[in-house]
Each structure stands twice: as C-alpha cells, then as structure tokens.
C-alpha positions as CSV (number, residue, x, y, z in Angstrom):
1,X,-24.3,17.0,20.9
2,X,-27.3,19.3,21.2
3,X,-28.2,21.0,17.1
4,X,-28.7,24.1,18.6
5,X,-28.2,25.9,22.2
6,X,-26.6,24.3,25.4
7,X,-27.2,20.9,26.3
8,X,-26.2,19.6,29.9
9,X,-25.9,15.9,31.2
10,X,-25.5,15.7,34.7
11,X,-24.8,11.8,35.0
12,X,-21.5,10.5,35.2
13,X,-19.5,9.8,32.1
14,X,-16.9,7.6,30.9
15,X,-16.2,9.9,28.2
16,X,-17.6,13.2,26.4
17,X,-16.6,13.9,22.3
18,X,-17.0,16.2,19.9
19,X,-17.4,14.5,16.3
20,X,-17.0,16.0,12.8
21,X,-17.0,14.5,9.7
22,X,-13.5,13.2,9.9
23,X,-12.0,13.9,13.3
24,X,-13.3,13.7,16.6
25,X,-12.1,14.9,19.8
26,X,-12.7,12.8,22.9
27,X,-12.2,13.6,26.8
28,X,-12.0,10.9,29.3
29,X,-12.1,12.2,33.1
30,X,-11.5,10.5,36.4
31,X,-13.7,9.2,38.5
32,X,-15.6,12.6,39.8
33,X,-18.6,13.5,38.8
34,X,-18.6,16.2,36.7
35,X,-21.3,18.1,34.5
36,X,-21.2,17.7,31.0
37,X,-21.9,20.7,28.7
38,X,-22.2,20.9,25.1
39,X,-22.7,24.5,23.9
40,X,-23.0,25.1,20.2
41,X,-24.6,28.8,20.5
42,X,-22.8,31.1,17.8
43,X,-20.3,33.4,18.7
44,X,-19.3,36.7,16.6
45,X,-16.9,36.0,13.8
46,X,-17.5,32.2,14.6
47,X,-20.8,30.2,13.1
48,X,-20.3,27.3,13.2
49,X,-18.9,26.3,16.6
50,X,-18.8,23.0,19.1
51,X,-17.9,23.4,22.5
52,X,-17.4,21.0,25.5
53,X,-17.2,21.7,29.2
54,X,-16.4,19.6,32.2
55,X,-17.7,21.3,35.2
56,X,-16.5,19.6,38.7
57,X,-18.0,19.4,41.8
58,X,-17.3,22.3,44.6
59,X,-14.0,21.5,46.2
60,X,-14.6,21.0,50.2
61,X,-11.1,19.1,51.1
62,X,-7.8,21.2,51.6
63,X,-6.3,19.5,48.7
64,X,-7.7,18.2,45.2
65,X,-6.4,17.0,41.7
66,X,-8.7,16.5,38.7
67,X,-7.0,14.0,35.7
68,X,-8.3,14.3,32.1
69,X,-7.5,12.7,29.2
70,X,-7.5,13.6,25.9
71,X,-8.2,12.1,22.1
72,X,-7.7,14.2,19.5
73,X,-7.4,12.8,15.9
74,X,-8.9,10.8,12.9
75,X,-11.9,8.7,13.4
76,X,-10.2,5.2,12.6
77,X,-11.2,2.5,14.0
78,X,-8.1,0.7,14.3
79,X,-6.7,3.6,16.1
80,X,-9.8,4.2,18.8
81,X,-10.1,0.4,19.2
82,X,-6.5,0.5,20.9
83,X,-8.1,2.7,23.6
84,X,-10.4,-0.6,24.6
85,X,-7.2,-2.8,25.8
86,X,-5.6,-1.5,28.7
87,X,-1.7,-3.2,27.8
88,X,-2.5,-1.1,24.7
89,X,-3.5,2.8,25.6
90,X,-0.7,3.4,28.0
91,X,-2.7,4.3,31.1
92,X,-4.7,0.9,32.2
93,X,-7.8,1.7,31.4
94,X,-10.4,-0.5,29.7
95,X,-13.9,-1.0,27.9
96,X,-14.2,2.8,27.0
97,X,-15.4,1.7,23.9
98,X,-14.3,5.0,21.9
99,X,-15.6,3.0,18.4
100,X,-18.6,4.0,19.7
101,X,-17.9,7.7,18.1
102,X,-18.0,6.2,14.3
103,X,-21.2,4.8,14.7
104,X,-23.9,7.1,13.2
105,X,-26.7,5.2,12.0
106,X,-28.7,2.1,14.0
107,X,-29.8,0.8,10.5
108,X,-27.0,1.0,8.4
109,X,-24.5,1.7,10.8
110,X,-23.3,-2.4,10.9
111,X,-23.4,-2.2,7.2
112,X,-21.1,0.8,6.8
113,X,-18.2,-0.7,8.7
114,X,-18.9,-4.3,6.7
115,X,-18.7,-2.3,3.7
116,X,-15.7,-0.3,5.1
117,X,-13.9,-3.9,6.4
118,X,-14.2,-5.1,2.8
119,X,-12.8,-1.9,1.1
120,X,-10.1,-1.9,3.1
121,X,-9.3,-5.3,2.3
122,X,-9.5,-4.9,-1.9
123,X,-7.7,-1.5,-1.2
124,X,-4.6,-3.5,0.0
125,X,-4.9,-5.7,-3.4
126,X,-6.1,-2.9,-5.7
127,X,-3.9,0.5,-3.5
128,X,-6.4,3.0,-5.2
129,X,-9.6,3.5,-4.0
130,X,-11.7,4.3,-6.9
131,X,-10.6,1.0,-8.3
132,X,-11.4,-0.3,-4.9
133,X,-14.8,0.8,-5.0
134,X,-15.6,-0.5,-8.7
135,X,-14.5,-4.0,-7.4
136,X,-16.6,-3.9,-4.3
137,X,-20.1,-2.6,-6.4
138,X,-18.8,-5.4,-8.7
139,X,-19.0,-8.0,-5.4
140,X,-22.3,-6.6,-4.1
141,X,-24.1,-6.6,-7.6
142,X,-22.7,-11.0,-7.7
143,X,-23.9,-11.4,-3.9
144,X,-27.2,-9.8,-4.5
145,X,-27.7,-11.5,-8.1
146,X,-30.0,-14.4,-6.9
147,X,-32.4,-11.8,-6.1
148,X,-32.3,-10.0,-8.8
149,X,-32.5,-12.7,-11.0
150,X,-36.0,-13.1,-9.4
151,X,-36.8,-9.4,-10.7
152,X,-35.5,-10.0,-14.3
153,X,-37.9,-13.4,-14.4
154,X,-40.6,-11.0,-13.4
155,X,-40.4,-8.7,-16.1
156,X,-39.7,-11.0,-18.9
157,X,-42.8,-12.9,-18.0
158,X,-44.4,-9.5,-18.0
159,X,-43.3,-8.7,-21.3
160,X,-45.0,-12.0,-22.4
161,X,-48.4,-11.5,-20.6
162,X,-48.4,-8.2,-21.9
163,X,-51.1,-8.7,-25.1
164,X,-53.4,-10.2,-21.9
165,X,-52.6,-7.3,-19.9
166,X,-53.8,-5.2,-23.0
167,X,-57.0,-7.2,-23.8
168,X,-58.1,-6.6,-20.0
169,X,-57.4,-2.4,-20.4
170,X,-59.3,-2.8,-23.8
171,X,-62.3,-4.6,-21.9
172,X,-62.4,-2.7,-19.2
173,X,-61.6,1.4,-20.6
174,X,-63.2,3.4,-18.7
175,X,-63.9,1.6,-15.9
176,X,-60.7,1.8,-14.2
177,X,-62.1,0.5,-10.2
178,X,-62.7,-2.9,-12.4
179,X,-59.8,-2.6,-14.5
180,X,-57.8,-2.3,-11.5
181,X,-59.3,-5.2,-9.6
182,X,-59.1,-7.7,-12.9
183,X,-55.3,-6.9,-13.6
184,X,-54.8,-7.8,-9.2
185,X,-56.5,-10.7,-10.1
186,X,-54.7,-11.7,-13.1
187,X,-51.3,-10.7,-11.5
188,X,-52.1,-13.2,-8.6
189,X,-53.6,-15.6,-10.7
190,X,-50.0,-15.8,-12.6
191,X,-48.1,-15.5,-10.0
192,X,-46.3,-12.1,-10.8
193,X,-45.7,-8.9,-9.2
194,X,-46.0,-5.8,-11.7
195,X,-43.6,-3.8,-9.4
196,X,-40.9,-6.7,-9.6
197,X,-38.7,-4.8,-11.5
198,X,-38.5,-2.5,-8.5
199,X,-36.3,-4.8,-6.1
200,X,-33.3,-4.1,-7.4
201,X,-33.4,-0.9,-7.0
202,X,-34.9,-1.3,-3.5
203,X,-31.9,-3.6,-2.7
204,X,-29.5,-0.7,-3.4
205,X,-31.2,2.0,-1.4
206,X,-29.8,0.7,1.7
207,X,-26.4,0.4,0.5
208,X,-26.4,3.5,-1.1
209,X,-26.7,5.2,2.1
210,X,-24.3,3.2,3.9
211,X,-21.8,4.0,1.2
212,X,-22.7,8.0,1.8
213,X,-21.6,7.4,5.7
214,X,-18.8,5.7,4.6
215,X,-17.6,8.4,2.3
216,X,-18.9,11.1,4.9
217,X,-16.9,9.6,7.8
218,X,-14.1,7.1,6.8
219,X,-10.8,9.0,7.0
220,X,-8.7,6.9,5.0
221,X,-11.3,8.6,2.0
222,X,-10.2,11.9,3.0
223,X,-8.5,13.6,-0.7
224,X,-8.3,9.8,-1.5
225,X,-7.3,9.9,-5.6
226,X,-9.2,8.2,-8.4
227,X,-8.3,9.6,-11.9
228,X,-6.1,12.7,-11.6
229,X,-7.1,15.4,-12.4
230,X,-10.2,14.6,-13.1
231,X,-11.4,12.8,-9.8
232,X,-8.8,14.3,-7.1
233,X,-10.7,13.7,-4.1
234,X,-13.5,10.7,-4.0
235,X,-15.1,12.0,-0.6
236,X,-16.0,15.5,-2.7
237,X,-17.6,16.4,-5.8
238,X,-15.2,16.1,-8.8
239,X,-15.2,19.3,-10.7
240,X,-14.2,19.7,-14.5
241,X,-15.2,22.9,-15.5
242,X,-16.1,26.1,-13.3
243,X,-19.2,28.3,-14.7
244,X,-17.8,31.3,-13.0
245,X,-21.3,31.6,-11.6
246,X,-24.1,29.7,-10.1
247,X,-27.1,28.3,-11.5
248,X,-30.3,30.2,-9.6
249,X,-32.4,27.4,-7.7
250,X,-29.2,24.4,-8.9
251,X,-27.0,25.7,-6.7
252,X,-24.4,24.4,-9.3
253,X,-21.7,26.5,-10.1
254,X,-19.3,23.9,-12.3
255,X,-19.7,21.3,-14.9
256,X,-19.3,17.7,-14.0
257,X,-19.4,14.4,-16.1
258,X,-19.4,11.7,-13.4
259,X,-23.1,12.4,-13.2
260,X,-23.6,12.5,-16.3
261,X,-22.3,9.1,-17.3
262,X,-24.3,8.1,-14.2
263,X,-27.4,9.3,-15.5
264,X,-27.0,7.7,-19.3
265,X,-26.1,4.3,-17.5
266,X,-29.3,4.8,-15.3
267,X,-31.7,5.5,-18.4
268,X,-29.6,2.6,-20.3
269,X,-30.5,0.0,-16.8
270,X,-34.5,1.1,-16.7
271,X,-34.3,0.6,-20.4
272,X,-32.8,-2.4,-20.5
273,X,-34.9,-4.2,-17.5
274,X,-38.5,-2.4,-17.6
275,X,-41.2,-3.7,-18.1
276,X,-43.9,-3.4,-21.1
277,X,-46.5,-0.9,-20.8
278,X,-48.7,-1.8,-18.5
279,X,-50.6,1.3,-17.9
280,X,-49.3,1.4,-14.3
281,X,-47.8,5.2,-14.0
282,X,-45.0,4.4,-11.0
283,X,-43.7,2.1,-13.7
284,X,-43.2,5.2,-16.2
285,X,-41.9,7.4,-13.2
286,X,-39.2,4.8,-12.5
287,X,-38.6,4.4,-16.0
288,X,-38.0,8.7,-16.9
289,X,-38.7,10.5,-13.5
290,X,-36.3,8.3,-11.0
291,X,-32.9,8.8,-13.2
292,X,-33.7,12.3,-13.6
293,X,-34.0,12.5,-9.3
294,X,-30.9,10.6,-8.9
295,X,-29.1,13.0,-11.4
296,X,-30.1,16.0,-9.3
297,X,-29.5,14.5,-5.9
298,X,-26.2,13.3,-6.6
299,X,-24.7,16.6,-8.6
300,X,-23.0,17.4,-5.8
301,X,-22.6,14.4,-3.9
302,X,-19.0,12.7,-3.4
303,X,-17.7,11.5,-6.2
304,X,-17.2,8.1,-4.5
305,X,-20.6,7.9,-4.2
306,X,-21.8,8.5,-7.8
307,X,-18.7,6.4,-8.8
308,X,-20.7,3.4,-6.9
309,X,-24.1,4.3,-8.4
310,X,-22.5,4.5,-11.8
311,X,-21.2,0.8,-12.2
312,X,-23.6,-0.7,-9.6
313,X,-25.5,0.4,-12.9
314,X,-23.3,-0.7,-15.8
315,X,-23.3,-4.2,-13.5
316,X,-26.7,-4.4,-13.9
317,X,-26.7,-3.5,-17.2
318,X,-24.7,-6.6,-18.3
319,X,-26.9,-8.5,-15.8
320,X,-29.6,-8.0,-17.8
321,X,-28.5,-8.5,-21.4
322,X,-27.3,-12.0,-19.9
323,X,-30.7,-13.0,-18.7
324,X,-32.2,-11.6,-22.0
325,X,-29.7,-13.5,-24.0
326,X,-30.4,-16.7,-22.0
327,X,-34.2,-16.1,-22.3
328,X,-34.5,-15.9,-26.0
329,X,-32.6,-19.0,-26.5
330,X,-35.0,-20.6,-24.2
331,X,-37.8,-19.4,-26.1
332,X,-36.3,-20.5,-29.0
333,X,-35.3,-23.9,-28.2
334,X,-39.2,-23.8,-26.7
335,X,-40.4,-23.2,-30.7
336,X,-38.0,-25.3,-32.1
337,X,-39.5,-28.2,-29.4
338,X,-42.8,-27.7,-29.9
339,X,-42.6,-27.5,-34.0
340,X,-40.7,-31.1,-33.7
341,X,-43.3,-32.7,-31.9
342,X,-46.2,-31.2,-34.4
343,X,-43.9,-33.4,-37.4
C-alpha cells in the first residue's frame, strides 16, 4: 500500500489486502493475471481513503468467468491461519499464508506475536487484560533479571569507587581530554562500565515497541476493560478529566493519571538504581531528562502501553531494593570479617 498516490503491481498475485489497525480486508483472485492497484489519492468529503483494484486482462474468447474471493474481518490470527489448510477454508485452496497481513515489523515483528501468544495464555487464567498485562511485565522483568542483575553490580561497585572517581576529577580539573582518558582507564582497569546502569533500560526498548504493535494491531485489545471507568479501553488513552480545551503545542486536551503514576515510578527507578555522580552528563539526563521524555511521549499513548511501562517500573523498583538489601549485608558481614581477624 502506496502512503500517497497510486501504486500499480503488474505481477501476478496470490492475494491483494487492505490493512488498518484492526481489520483488514483481503481479495484472493483466480489464476488470471490481473493488475493490482492501490489508490489512496483523496477524494472530496473523504481524506483518508484506501482503495484496491483488480484490473483483468482484455477478454479475446467468446466466453469468460473471473472468481474472486473475499476476507473481510478482524486481524486474528487464529482466524486467517484457517485460510492456510485447504480441509479448513471451504474452497481447497492452500499456503496463502494470509498471517502474513499481521506482520508489521522485521525486528520486532516475531516478538510481538510471542508476546501476544503469552497474553493470550495468562488472559485465559487471569480473563482481564490489564491484569494480564501486569503479570506478563511481571514475567519479562524475572526472565530478563540475570541481566539486570549484572547492571545493579555495576552501579553498586560504582557507588564504591566513587571517592577514586572524585580524586581523578580533583587531579585533573581543568584538563578534561586527560580527565577523560584517566577515568577510561580506570573504568577498564576495574572492570566496570559507567553506562551499566543503562542496560535495563536498553533491554526494554525493544519490548516496549513490540508491546505498541501489539496494542496497535491485536484485536482481541480492541475496547478491552481494565479498571472501569477509569481505564475503559487499554488500546486508547484513558481519560479522567476533560480540560474543555487544548493545551497550545501539548496537544492535550484532558487530564490523565496513568502517566502520572508512570512518571513518579520512573523518577523513583532512576533514583533508586543510579549511579553516584560521576561527572558524566548522559548519566544526569537519564537520571531527570529521560522520565520527563517518556512522560510526554506516552501522554497519549494506549493505556495498555503505559500500564506496561508503569510496573515494568515498580518491578524494577523492588529489583533494586533487593540487591541493595543483599549488598549491605554483604558489606557488613565483609566488616564484621575483617574486624574478627584484626582480634
């Protein structure tokens, strides 16, 4: 499907579909070969408009019959994967591979419909979706915790290195190419990486937009309830409060808290898990600037979406304060070991 103007593909086709975000309509044809023309050129009256032709060869027998068939419905994949057995779609016909139509990403797209095979399965345990959703951020935040554990062990050995760290910035002020180069030495000489609080965060980002396609395209989602009436439909924005008017720039025109919960748990997380002052500024930009960005990007985002964000955060959060916990006692029994062996 062409963004703009007319778009022709003169090859044969098994099949030609038009998709939106939670329907899609699907023709098959016979065996001629026909011209296939997408045409979403604006009409009067009508915008936003997607059209499909099938243009057949000229006729030259005496007598001709074209067959077409048609799809017309949700994008489920149970229901299009019918149309690949043949004792299944009522007409014989095989290997059209109509799942093809869900698929809108080459990177994430396998991890959308993982992520969507394990919703669906907690959904049949747990039959409400938000709930669903917490339980599966819940899973991911366990699968991926070996990996993060790596990123808490980096910052808590910053945080002891960090009088080091500050005698190097003393020695070196004002000479920032060899402060730089002395603190990349130290860092390798120890072992760490300054930016290893980042991976967590990095691990998300690609599950964060396989969960936006999977909100943006799963039709089961579609007006799919959480808390009613506060969160009514998880594939939209939840709304508590209309402003009567919109905010100039914002766009926002109504007040709503799931972002704000989600920004307080964010600032709570890079509280909880940064790293001492190290003088490095992407540290302080993740620390104030990056929950601020997530606030304003996901204002307006489904509320399925920020509903993952939120206690993939309060996950980590817990996460944190365990591996805190568990490193003060080792510190401590560390003291306590090295004072009995001075007696």
């Amino acid at each position: 499907m062409p963004r703009e103007g007319v778009k022709t593909i003169l090859e044969r086709v098994e099949w030609a579909s038009i998709t939106g975000k939670y329907f899609t309509m699907v023709a098959v044809p016979d065996a001629t070969k026909y011209d296939v023309v997408y045409d979403v050129q604006p009409l009067r009256g009508i915008q936003d408009r997607s059209s499909l032709y099938l243009s057949r060869p000229e006729i030259k027998a005496a007598k001709s019959s074209d067959l077409f068939r048609f799809y017309i419905g949700p994008k489920q994949r149970d229901i299009l994967g019918r149309y690949d057995d043949p004792a299944k779609n009522g007409y014989g016909v095989g290997g059209l591979h109509l799942t093809d139509t869900l698929s809108t990403s080459v990177l994430i797209g396998w991890l959308s419909t993982l992520l969507q095979l394990m919703l669906q399965v907690l959904y049949k345990v747990l039959p409400n979706y938000g709930v669903a959703i917490i339980f599966l951020t819940i899973i991911i935040k366990f699968l991926l915790y070996p990996l993060s554990r790596k990123s808490f062990e980096s910052t808590a050995r910053m945080q002891k290195l960090n009088p080091k760290i500050e005698e190097i910035r003393q020695r070196y002020k004002g000479k920032p190419e060899l402060l730089n180069k002395e603190l990349a030495a130290f860092y390798k000489k120890e072992g760490i990486n300054p930016l290893g609080g980042c991976l967590p965060l990095l691990l998300q980002l690609p599950i964060f937009f396989a969960f936006y396609n999977l909100l943006n395209t799963q039709f089961e989602l579609r007006g799919a309830p959480f808390i009613r009436p506060w969160i009514s439909d998880l594939s939209g924005p939840e709304t508590v409060l209309s402003f009567g008017f919109t905010i100039p720039l914002l766009g926002w025109s109504d007040l709503k808290i799931l972002p704000i919960i989600m920004l307080v748990t964010t600032f709570l997380q890079t509280r909880v898990s940064q790293t001492p002052d190290t003088g490095q500024s992407n540290q302080k930009l993740l620390t104030y600037a990056m929950p601020v960005v997530f606030f304003f990007i996901l204002y307006n985002m489904p509320s399925g979406l920020v509903l993952y964000w939120t206690f993939q955060n309060i996950t980590g959060i817990v996460q944190q304060l365990i591996v805190n916990r568990a490193s003060k006692r080792k510190a401590a029994a560390g003291i306590e070991a090295r004072r009995g062996s001075k007696r």
